[in-house]
C-alpha positions in Angstrom: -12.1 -6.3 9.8 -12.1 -4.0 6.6 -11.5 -5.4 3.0 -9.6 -3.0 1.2 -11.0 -3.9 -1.6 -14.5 -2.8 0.1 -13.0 1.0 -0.1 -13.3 0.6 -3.9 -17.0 -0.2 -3.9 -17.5 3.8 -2.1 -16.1 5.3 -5.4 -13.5 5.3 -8.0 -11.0 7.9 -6.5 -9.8 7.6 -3.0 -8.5 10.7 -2.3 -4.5 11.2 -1.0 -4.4 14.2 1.4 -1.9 16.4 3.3 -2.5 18.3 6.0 -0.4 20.9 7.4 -2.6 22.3 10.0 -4.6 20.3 12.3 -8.0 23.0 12.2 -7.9 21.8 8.9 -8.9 18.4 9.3 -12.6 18.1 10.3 -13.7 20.9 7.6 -11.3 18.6 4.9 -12.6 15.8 5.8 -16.5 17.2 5.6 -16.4 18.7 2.7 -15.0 15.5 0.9 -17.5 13.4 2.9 -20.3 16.0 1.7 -19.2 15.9 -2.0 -20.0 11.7 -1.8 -16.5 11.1 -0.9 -16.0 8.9 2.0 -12.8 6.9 1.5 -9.7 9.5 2.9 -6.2 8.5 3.2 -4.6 11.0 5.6 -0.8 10.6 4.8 1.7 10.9 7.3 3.9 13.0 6.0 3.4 15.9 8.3 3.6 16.5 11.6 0.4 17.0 12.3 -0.9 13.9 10.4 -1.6 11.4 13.1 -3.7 14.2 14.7 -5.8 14.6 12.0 -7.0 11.0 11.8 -7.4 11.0 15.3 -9.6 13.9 14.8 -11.2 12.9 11.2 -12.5 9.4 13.1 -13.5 11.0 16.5 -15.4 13.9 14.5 -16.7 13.2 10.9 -19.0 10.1 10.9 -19.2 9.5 7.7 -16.0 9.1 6.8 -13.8 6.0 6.6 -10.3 7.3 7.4 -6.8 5.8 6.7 -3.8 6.4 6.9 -1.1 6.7 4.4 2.9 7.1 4.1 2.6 4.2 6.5 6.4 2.6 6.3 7.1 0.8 9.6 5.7 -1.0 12.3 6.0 1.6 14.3 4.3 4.0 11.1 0.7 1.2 11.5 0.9 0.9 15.6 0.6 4.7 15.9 -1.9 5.2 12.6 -4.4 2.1 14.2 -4.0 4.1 17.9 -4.8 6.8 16.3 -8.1 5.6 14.7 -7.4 4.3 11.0 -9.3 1.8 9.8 -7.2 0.6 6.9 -3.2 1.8 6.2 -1.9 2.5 2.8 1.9 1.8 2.0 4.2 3.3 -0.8 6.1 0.3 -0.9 5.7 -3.4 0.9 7.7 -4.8 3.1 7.0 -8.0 5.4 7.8 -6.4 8.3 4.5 -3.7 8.0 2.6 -6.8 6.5 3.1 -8.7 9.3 2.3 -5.7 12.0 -0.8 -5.0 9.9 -2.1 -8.2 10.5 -1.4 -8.2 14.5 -3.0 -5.7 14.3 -6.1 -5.7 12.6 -5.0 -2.9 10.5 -5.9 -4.0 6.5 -3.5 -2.6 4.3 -3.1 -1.5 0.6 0.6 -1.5 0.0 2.3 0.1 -3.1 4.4 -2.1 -5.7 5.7 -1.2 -8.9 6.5 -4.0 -10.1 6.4 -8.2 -10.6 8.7 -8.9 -7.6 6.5 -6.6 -5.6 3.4 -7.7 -6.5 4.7 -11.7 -5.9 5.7 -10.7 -2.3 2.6 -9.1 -1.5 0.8 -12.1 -2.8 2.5 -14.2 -0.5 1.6 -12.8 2.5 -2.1 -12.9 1.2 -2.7 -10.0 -0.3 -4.1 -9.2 -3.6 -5.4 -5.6 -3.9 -2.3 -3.3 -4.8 -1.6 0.3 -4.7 0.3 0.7 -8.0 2.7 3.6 -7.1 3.8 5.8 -8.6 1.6 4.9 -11.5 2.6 7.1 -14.1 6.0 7.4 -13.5 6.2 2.8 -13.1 4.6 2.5 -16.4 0.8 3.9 -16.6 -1.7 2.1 -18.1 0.4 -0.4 -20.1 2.3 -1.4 -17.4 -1.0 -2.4 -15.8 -2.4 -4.0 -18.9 1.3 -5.9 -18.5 0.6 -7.1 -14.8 -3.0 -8.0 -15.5 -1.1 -11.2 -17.9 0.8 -12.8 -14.9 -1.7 -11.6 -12.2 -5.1 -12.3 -13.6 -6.0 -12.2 -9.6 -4.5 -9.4 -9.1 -6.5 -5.8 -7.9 -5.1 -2.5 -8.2 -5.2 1.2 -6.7 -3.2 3.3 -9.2 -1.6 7.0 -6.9 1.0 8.9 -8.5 0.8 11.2 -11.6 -3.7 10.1 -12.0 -5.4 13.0 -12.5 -8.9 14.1 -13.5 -7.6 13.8 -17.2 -6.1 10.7 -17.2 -8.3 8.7 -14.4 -10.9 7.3 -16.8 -8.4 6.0 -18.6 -7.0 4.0 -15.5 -10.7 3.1 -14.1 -11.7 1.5 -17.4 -8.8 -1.4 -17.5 -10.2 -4.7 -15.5 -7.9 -4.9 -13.1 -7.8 -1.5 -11.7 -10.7 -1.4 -9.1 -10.5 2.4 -7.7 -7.6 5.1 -8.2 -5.4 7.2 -5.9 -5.2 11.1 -6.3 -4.3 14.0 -4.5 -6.4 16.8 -7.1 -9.7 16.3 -4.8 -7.9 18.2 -2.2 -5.6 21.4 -3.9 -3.0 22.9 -1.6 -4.5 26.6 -2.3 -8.0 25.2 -1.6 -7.0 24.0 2.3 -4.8 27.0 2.9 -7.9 29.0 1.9 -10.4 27.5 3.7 -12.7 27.0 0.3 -14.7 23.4 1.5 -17.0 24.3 -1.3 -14.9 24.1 -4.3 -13.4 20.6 -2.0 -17.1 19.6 -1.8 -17.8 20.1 -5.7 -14.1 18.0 -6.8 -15.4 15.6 -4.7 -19.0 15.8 -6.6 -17.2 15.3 -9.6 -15.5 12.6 -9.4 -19.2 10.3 -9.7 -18.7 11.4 -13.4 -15.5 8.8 -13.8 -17.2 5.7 -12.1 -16.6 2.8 -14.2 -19.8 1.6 -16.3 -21.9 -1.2 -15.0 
């Protein structure tokens, strides 16, 4: 089985994606893959979301799809059918750790804060999506967990962009970040892989030294 914290060691930004229309998937998918970008969380926040993984895994070879949005047991039965190979929560709850692990299914689940982070740990997990980043705190809240949590991992999503992710990569505790600017809404709707494939390029630029 997958260690999440194995998706942080294909580069720093895993990108968050939504997909409205399922033709849209495979080209997505390959132009990210193409641009060095391997790691995709497909969320599940449209209809068409499962279908897309499904179609990502059967299709693209090269890349290692998830999904996200993932907030029931029912949300991880249906993403694992459909071919993920790790799930990504926005918040945790036992009742999706616990199906995770029937299942197979590694997961990154979102906390936002101490409480969180102490009942993820419980269940055995230590690499966090910090969600929604920005908005919980940014970078000093991080630089606040890392005290308590010295064993601590985390995947900032929510308000990282190509401004600010440096900033985010270069703290010890953050391992790889979340971000939905990889994948622009008037990019997909336009069918313009290439511009997908050279965001994706460009995010080799904010790999952490050493």
């Amino acid at each position: 089985m997958l260690n999440t914290l194995e998706l942080a060691t294909h580069g720093p930004v895993i990108p968050v994606i939504v997909i409205h229309r399922l033709a849209d998937a495979v080209p997505l998918a390959q132009a990210l893959v193409d641009g060095g970008v391997r790691v995709l969380e497909v969320t599940l926040r449209t209809p068409v979301g499962l279908a897309c993984i499904e179609a990502i895994a059967r299709s693209v070879p090269g890349a290692i799809v998830g999904a996200g949005t993932i907030r029931s047991a029912a949300d991880a039965r249906a993403s694992h059918a459909a071919g993920a190979v790790f799930g990504v929560s926005p918040g945790y709850t036992a009742a999706v750790g616990a199906a995770c692990r029937e299942l197979g299914l590694p997961l990154l689940p979102g906390v936002a804060t101490a409480s969180e982070v102490m009942a993820a740990q419980a269940d055995g997990i230590d690499f966090l999506k910090f969600f929604p980043a920005v908005q919980a705190g940014g970078i000093p809240m991080l630089k606040a967990l890392g005290g308590p949590f010295p064993d601590v991992a985390f995947c900032p999503t929510g308000g990282v962009s190509p401004e600010n992710a440096a900033q985010f990569l270069a703290l010890p505790n953050v391992k790889v970040c979340g971000g939905s600017w990889l994948t622009p809404a008037d990019a997909v709707a336009a069918g313009d892989w290439a511009r997908i494939t050279a965001l994706a390029k460009a995010t080799a630029a904010l790999r952490q030294p050493g």
